[in-house]
N, C-alpha and C positions, 0 to 999 in steps of 0.2 A: 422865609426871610422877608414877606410882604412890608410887616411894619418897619424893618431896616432900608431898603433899598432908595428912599432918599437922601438917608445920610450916606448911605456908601456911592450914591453918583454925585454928593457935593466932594466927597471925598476925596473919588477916583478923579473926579475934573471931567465926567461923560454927562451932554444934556440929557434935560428931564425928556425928550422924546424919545429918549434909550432908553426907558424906564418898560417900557410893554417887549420891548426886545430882549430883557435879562429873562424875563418867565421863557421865551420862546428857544431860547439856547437852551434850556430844561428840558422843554416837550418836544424840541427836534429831534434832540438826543433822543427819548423815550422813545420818540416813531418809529426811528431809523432802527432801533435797535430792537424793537418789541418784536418781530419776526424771528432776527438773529438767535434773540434769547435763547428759541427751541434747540438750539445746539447746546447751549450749556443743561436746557432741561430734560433733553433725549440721555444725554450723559449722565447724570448725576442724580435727575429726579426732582418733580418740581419744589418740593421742601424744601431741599438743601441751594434750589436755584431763587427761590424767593428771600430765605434767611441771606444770601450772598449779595441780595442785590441791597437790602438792605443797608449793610453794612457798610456796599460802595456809596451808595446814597450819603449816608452819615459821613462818612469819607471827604465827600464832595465839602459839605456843610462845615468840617473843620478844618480844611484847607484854605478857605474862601478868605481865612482869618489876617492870612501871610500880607496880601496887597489887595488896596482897591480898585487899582487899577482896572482901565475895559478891560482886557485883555483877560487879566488870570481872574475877572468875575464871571463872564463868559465862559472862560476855560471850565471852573469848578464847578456851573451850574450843569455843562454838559456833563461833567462827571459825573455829578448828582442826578443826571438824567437817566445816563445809563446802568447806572444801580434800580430806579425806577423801570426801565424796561425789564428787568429778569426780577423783578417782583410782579407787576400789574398780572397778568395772566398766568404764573404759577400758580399765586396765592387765589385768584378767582376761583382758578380752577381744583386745586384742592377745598375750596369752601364749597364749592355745587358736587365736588365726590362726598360730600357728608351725608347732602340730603338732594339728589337728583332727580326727585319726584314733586318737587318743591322751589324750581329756581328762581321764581319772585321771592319768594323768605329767603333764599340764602345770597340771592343777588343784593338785598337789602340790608343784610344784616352788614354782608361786607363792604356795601357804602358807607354803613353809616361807620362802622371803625373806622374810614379813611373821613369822616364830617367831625368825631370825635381827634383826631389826630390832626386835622385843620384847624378845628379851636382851640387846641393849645397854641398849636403855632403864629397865630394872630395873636393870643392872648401873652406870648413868649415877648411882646412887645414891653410889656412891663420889667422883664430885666434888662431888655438893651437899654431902654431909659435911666435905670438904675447904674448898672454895670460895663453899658457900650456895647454897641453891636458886634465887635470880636467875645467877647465873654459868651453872648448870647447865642449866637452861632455855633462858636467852638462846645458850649456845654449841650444846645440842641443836638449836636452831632456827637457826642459822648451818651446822649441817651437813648440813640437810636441805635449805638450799637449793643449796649445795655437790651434793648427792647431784642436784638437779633438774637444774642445768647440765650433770653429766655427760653426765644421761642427754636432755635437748634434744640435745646436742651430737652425741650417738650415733644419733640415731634422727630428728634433725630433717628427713630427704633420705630418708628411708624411710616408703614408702606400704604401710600394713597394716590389714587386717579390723577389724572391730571399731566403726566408727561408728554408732552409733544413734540416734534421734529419741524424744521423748517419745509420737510414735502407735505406733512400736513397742512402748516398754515396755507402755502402755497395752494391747495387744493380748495381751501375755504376762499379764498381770495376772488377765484374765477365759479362761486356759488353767488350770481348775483342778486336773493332774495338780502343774504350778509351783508352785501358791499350797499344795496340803496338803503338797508336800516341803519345801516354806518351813517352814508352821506345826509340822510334826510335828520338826523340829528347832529349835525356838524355843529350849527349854532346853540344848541343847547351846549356843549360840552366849551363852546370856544366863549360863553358868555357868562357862565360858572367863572371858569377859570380868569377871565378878564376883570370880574367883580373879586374875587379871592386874593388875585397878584397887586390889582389895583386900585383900589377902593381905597384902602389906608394911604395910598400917595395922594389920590383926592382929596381925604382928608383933612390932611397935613398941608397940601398946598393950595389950596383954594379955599376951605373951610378954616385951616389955622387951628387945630387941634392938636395936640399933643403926641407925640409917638406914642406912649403908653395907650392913650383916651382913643387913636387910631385904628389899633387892634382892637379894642375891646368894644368900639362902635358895630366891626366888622364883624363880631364874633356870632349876631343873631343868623348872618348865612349858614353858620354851620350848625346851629342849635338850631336851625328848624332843617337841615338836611336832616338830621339825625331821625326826626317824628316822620320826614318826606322817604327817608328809607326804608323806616317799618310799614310805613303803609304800603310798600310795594306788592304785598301779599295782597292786593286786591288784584293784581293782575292774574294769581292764580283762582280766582273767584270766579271772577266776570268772561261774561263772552262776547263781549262788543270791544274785542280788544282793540280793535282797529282806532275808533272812537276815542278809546282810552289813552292810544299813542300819541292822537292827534291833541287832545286837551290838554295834557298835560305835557306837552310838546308847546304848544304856545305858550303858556303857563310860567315854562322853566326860564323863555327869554324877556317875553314881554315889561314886565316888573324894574327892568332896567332902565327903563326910560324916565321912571321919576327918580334914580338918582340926584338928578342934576338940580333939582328943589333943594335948596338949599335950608331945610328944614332935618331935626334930627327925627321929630316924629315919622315926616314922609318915606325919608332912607332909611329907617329901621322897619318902618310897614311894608318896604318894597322885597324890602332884606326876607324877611319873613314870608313873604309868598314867593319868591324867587328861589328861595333855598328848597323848600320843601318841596316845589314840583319840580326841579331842578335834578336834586337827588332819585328824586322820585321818577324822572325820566330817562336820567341813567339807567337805574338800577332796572326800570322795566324794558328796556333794550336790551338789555345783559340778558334777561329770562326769555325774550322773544327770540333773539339768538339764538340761546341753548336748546330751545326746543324745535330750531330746525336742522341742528345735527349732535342731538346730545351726547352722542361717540365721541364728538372731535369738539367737545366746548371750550379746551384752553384754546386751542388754534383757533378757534372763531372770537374767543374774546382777544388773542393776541391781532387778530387780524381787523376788529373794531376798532382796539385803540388805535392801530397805525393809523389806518385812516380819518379816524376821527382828529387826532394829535399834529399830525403831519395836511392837514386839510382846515384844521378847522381853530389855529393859531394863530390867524390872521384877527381875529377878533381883536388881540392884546394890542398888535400893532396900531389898528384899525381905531383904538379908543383912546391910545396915548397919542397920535398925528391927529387925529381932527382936533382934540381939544389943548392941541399948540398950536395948531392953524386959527382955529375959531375959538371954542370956548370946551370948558369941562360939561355943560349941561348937553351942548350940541355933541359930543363926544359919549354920553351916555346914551343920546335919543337912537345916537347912528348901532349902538350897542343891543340894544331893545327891540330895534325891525329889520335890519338888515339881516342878520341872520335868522329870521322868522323863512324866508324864504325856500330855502333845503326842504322844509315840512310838507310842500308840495307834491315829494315823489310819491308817499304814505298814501296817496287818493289812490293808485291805482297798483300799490301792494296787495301781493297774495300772503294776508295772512289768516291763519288757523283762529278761529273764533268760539274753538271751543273749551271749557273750562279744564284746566289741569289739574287740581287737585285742593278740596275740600281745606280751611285753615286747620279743622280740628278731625282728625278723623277716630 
């Protein structure tokens, strides 16, 4: 809903400085629940707990359509949140029971479906223009439930890895090698998302771009996640992964700070290296993770996002208040190094530096 959420706060009568606060009733949602989820997926099995959440997600997204009020945009976006917590780590985690011996390829592959399912949704900007952001909304969330039948239908007679219970995450939780690769990637994850939710309000409101031209400005973030994904298989290559963390750890925030150039060359150059190690440092957290307890990879990926999600949202806030205080370039610069910081814990991590497994074997 990135390219909408101007018009729905002129709408609603809420200022543009609630504009980084609608993503964060999203991702609170997601935090608080992503632990929880392992009840629905102890029970039922993580397929049928990720097709579910799905569907609540899409849920959220055609409700939103009723009022634009603060209130029920808040309300629906937590909705939409907690359909997003009983997918993120089901679905990870049935992707790493495919090929477990390989969790950069498959950490990657499953970035990049969620960088391919972000460029439509920027690019979704072209029908609220056309048709108004109720149409827009309401039809995005009639196709994600479309998207969840598929995929029941595909996977419902298939039994796969991946279930976990709340005493698991729980256990992951107090493995502190988990919790400093969560934290020392806070700003990576909080400066994606800050550039994804808000970039098209930039846009629009400082640039004077069009809703449509908004999203599709935004769209090189995710077309170069997608190449930043697959390259993740170099973390199963190399053995200076330490190194690896760290570069591409700076990499994924840095590039934010020339947003505020007010140039479209600049911001699509920034886009394009921000996206790609961005992605690229997600998905090689996901694989560093997994290989310190590959028994319990959903609960360690459930227990990443909480805290990366619920820690590391202060970003969105962080870049929509500075640039109503000061400016939108000073609100990108604080985006770009402020969370560089977290990357510090990385110096004196113990991690494993030796190679996992060949690209081709």
């Amino acid at each position: 809903m990135s390219p909408a959420l101007p018009t729905i706060a002129h709408e609603g009568g809420f200022p543009y400085w609630m504009l980084g606060l609608v993503p964060v009733a999203f991702y609170a949602a997601t935090g608080i629940f992503q632990v929880p989820s392992g009840v629905v997926s102890k029970r039922f099995g993580p397929t049928r707990t990720y097709v579910l959440g799905l569907v609540v997600l899409s849920l959220g997204n055609m409700l939103i359509v009723i009022s634009p009020s603060t209130f029920w945009v808040f309300l629906t976006r937590a909705i939409s949140g907690i359909g997003a917590a009983l997918f993120f780590a089901s679905a990870g985690g049935v992707i790493l029971g495919l090929q477990p011996s390989r969790p950069g390829l498959m950490m990657g592959l499953y970035n990049v479906a969620f960088a391919i399912g972000g460029g439509f949704g920027l690019a979704w900007g072209i029908i609220q223009e056309d048709f108004g952001w109720r149409i827009s909304m309401f039809s995005g969330g009639m196709l994600g439930v479309l998207v969840a039948g598929v995929n029941f239908a595909a996977i419902r007679k298939i039994e796969l890895v991946g279930r976990f219970s709340i005493s698991d995450a729980m256990a992951q939780l107090k493995n502190p090698r988990i919790v400093e690769g969560a934290i020392a990637f806070l700003g990576t994850w909080g400066t994606y998302f800050a550039a994804g939710q808000l970039l098209p309000a930039y846009l629009q409101l400082e640039l004077k771009t069009s809703i449509s031209a908004s999203g599709i400005e935004s769209t090189p973030l995710l077309l170069a996640s997608i190449v930043g994904g697959l390259a993740t298989v170099v973390y199963d290559r190399v053995s200076r992964k330490k190194l690896l963390l760290f570069t591409v750890g700076i990499l994924s925030i840095f590039p934010a700070t020339f947003f505020g150039f007010q140039s479209s060359q600049i911001v699509i150059s920034s886009l394009l290296v921000l996206g790609f190690f961005n992605e690229m440092s997600i998905s090689v957290l996901y694989a560093y993770v997994h290989n310190i307890d590959p028994m319990n990879a959903t609960a360690s990926l459930a227990v990443v996002n909480t805290i990366q999600i619920l820690l590391g949202m202060w970003v969105l806030p962080l870049l929509s208040i500075v640039a109503s205080l000061y400016s939108w370039p000073m609100g990108w610069v604080a985006v770009g190094t402020i969370p560089l910081i977290p990357l510090v814990l990385l110096i004196n991590a113990k991690i494993s530096e030796q190679k996992t497994k060949p690209l081709i074997s």
